[in-house]
ChimeraX commands (.cxc) that place a marker at each C-alpha (Angstrom):
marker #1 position -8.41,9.73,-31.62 radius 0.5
marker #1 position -5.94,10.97,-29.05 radius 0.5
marker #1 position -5.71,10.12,-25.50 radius 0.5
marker #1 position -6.96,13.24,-24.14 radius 0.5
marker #1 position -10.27,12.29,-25.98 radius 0.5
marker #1 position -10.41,8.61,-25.39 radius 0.5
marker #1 position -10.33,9.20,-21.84 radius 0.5
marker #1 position -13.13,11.65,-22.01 radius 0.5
marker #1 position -14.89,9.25,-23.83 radius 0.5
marker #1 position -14.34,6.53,-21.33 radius 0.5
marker #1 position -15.10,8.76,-18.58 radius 0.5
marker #1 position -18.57,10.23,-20.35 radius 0.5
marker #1 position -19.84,6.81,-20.96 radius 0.5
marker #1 position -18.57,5.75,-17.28 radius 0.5
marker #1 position -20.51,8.73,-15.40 radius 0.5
marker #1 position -23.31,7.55,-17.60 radius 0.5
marker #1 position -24.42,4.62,-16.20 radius 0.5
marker #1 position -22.33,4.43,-12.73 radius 0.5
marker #1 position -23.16,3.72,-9.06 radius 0.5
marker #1 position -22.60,6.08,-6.32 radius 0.5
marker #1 position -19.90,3.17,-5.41 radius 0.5
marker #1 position -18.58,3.32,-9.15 radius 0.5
marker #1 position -18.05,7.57,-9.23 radius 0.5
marker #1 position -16.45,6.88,-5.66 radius 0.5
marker #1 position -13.77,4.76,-6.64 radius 0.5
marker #1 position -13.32,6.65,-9.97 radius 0.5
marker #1 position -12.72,10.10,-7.56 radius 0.5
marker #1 position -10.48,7.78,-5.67 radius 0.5
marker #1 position -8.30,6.98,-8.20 radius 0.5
marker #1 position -8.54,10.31,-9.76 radius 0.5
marker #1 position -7.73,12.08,-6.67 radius 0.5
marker #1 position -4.87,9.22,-6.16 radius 0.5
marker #1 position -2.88,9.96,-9.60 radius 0.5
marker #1 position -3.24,14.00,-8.42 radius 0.5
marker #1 position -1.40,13.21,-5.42 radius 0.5
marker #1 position 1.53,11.40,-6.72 radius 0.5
marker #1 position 1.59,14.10,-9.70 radius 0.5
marker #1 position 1.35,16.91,-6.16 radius 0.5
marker #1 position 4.40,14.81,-5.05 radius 0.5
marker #1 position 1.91,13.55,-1.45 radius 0.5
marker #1 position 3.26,9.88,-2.51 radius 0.5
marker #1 position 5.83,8.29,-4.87 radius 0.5
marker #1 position 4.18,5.15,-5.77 radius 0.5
marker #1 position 0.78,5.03,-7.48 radius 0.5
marker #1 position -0.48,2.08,-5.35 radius 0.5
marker #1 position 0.10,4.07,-2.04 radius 0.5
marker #1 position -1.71,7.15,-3.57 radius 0.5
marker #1 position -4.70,4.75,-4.44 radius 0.5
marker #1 position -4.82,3.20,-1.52 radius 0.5
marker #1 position -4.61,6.64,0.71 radius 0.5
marker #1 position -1.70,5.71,3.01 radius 0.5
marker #1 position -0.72,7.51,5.76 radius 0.5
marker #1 position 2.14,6.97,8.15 radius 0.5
marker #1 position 4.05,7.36,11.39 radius 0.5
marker #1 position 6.84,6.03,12.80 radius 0.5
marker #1 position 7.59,5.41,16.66 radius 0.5
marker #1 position 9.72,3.54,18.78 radius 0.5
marker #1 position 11.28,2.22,15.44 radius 0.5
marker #1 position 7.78,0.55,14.85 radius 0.5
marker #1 position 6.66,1.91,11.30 radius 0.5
marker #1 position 2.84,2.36,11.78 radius 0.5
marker #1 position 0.98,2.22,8.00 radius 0.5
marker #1 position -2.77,3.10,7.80 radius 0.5
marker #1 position -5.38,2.79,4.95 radius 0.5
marker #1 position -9.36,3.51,4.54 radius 0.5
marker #1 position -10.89,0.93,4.14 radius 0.5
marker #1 position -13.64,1.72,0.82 radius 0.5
marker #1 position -15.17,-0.15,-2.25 radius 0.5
marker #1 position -11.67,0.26,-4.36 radius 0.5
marker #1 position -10.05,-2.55,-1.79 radius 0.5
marker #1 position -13.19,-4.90,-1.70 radius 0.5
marker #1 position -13.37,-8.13,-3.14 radius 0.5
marker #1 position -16.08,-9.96,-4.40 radius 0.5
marker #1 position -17.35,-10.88,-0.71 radius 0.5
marker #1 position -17.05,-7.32,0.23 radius 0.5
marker #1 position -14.13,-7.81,2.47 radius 0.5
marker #1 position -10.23,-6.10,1.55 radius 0.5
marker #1 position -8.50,-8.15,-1.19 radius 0.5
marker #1 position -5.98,-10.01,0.36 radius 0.5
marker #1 position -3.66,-8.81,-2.02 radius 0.5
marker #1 position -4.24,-5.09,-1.30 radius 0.5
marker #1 position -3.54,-6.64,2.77 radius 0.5
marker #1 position -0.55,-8.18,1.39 radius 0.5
marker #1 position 0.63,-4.70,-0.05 radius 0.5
marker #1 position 0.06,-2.90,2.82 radius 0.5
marker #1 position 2.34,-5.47,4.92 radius 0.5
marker #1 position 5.19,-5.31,2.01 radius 0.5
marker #1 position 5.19,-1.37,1.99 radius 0.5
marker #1 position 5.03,-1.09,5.48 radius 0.5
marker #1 position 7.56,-3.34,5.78 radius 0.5
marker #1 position 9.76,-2.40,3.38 radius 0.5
marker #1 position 9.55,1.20,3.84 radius 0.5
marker #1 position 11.00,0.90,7.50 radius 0.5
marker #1 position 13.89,-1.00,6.29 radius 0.5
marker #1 position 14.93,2.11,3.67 radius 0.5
marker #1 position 14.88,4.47,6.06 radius 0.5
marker #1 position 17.38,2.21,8.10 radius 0.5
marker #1 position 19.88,2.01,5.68 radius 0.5
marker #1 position 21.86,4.00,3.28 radius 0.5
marker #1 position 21.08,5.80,0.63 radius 0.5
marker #1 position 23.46,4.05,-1.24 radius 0.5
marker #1 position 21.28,0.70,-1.46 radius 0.5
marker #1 position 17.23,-0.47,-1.65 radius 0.5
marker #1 position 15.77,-2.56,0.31 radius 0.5
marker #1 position 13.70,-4.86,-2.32 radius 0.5
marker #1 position 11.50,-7.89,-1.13 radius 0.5
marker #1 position 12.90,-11.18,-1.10 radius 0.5
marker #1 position 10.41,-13.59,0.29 radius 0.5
marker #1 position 7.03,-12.85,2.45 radius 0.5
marker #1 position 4.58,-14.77,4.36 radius 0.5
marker #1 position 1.13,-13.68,5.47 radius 0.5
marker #1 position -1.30,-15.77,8.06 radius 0.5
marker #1 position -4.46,-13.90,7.06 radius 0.5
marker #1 position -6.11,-14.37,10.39 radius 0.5
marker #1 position -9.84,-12.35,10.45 radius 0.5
marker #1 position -11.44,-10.89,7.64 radius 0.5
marker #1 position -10.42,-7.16,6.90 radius 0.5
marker #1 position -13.60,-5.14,7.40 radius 0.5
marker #1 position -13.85,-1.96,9.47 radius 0.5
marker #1 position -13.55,1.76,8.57 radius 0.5
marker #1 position -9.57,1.15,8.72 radius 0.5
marker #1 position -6.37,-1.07,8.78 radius 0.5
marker #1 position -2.95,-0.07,10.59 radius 0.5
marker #1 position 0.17,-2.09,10.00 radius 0.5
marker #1 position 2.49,-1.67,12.50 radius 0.5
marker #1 position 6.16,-3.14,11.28 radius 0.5
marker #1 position 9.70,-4.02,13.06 radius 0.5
marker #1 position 12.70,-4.88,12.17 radius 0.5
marker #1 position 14.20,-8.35,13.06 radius 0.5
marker #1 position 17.14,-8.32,11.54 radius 0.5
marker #1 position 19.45,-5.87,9.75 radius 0.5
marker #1 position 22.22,-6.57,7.89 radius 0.5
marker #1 position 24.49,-5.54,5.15 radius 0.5
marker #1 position 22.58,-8.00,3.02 radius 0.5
marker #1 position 19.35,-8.82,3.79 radius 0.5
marker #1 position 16.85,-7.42,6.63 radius 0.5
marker #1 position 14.06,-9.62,8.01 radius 0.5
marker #1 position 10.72,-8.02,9.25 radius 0.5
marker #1 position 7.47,-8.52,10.66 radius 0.5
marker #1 position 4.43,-6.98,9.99 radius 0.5
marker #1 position 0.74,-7.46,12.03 radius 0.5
marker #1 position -2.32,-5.30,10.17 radius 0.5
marker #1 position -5.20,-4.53,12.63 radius 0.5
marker #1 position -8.24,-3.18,11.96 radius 0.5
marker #1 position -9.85,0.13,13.34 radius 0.5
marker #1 position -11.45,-2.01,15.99 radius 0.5
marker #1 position -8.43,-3.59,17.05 radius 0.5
marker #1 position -8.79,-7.36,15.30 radius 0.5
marker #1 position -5.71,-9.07,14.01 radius 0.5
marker #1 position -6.16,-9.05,10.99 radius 0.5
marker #1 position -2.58,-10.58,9.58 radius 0.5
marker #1 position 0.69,-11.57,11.19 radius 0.5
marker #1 position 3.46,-11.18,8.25 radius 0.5
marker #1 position 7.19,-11.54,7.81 radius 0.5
marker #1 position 9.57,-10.48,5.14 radius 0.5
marker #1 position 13.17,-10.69,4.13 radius 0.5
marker #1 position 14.37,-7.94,2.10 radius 0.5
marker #1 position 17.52,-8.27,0.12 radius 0.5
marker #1 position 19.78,-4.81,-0.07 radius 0.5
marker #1 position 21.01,-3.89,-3.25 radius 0.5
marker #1 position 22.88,-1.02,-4.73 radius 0.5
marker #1 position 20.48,1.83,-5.86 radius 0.5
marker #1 position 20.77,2.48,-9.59 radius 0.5
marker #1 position 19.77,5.75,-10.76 radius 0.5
marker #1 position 16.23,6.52,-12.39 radius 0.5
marker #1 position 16.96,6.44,-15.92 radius 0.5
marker #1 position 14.01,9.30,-17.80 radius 0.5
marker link #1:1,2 radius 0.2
marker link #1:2,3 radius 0.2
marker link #1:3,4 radius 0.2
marker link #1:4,5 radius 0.2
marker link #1:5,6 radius 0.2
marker link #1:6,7 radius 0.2
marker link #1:7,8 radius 0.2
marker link #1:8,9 radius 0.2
marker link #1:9,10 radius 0.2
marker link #1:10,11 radius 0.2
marker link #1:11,12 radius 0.2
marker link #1:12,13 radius 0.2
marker link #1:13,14 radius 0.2
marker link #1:14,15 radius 0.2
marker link #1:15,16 radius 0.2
marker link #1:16,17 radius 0.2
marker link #1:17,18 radius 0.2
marker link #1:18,19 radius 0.2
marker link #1:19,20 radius 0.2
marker link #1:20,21 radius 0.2
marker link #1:21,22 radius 0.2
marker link #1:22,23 radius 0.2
marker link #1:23,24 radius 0.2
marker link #1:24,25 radius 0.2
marker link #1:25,26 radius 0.2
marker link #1:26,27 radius 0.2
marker link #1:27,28 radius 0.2
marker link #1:28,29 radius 0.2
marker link #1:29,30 radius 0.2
marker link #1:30,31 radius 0.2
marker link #1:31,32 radius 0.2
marker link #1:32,33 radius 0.2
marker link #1:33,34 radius 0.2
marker link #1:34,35 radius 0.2
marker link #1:35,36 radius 0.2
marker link #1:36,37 radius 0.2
marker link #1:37,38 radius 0.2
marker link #1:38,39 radius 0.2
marker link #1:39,40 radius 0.2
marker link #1:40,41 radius 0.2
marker link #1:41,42 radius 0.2
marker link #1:42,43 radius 0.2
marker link #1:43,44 radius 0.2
marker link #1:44,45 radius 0.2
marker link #1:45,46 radius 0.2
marker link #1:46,47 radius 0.2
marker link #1:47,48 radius 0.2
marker link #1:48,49 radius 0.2
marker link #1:49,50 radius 0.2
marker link #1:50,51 radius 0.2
marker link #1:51,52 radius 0.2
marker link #1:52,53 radius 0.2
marker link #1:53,54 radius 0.2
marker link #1:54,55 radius 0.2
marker link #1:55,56 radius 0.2
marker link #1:56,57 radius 0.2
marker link #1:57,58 radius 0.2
marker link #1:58,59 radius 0.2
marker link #1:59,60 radius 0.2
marker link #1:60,61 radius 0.2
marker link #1:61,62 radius 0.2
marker link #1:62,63 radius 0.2
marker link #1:63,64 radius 0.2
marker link #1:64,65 radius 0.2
marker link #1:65,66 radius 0.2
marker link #1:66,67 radius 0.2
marker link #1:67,68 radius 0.2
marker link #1:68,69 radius 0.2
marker link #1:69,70 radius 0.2
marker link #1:70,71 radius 0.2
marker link #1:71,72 radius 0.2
marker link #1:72,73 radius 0.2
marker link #1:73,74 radius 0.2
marker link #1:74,75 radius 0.2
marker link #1:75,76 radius 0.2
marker link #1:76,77 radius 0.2
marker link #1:77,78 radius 0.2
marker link #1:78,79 radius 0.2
marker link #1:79,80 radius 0.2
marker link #1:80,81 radius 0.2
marker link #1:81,82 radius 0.2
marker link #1:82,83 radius 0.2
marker link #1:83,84 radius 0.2
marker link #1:84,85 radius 0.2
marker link #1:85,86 radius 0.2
marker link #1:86,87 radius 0.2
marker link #1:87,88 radius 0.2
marker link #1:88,89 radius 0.2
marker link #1:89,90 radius 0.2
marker link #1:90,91 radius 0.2
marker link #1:91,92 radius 0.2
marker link #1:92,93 radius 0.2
marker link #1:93,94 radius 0.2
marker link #1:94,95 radius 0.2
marker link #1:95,96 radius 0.2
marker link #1:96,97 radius 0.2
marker link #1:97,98 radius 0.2
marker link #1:98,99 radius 0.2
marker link #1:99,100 radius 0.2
marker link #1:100,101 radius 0.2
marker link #1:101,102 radius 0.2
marker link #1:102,103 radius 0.2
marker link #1:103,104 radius 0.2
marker link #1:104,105 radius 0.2
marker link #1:105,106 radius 0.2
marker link #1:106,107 radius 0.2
marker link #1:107,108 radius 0.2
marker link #1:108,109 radius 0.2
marker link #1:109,110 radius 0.2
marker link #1:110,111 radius 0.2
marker link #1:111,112 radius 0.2
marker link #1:112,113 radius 0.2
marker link #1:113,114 radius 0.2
marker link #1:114,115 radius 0.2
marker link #1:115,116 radius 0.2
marker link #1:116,117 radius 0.2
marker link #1:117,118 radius 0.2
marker link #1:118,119 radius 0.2
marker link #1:119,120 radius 0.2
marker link #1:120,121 radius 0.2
marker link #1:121,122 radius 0.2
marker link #1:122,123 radius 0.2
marker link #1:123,124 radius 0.2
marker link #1:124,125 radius 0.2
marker link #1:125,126 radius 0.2
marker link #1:126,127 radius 0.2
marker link #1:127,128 radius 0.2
marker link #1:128,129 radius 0.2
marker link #1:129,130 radius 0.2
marker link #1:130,131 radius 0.2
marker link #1:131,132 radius 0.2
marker link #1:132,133 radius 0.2
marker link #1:133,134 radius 0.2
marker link #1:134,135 radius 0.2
marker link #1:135,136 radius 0.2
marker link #1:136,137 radius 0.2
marker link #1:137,138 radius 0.2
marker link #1:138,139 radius 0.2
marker link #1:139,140 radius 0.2
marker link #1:140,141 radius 0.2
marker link #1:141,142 radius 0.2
marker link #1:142,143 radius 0.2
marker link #1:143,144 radius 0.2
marker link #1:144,145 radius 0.2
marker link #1:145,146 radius 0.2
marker link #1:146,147 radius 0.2
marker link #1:147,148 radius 0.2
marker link #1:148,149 radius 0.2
marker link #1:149,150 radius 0.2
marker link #1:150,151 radius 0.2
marker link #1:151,152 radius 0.2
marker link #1:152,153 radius 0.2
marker link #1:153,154 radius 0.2
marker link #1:154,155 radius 0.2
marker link #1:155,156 radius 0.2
marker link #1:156,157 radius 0.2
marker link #1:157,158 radius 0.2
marker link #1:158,159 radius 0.2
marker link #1:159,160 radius 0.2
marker link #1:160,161 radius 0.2
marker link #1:161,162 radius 0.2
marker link #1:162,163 radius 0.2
marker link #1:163,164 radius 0.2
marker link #1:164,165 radius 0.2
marker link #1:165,166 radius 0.2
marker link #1:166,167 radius 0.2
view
């Protein structure tokens, strides 16, 4: 069977016996890997997790909806999905610091998680400590649509040279 069919298949049998919840997230990730193919992202994970940003007075500001495809099992956003958002955010405002020449890749991170994430929305807003011809240290706090601290974060981000996409 080829992949084409599998994933009809899968999908048939999905529709079949999903929740409203279940055929939302399922649009969401659809509508996630159409954006990256539309070129609206470059990573996966940002298309699936809707980001949007803006960037002023050097503060990177990152946003995501909050939905059912971020909740864990308490119905609160996976830290890790938190965690993500801090790291992109993060690192994100470090390459578009630096030359194109090198990456900005993540060394080491640490995240207070502070209030549960619930709301209709979290913002990361990210600075820049530190930047070097080396390594770049950041910080990171996520609030929610409400205005709750949600997590304080820092990162250190070593800079390496860029190495070409191999097809």
């Amino acid at each position: 069977m080829g992949m084409d069919n599998k994933i009809i298949k899968k999908m048939n049998g999905l529709l079949t016996h999903a929740s409203d919840e279940d055929k939302g997230v399922i649009y969401q990730i659809l509508e996630g890997i159409h954006d990256k193919n539309e070129g609206l992202y470059t990573t996966y994970i940002t298309s699936f997790m809707k980001t949007s940003m803006e960037i002023r007075n050097d503060v990177l500001i990152m946003s995501i909806p909050i939905s059912p495809f971020l909740h864990n099992s308490v119905d609160i956003v996976h830290g890790g999905f938190t965690a993500t958002l801090a790291d992109t955010a993060m690192g994100t405002l470090v390459n578009r610091k630096i030359s194109h020449e090198v990456v900005a890749v993540t060394s080491e991170m640490k995240l207070n998680y502070i209030a549960p994430g619930v709301g209709n929305e979290l913002r990361c807003e990210a600075k820049i400590l530190h930047l070097g011809s080396k390594t770049s240290v950041t910080e990171a706090k996520i609030y929610n649509d409400k205005g709750t601290l949600i997590v304080a974060a820092s990162g250190s981000f070593y800079l390496i040279p860029r190495t070409k996409k191999k097809d």
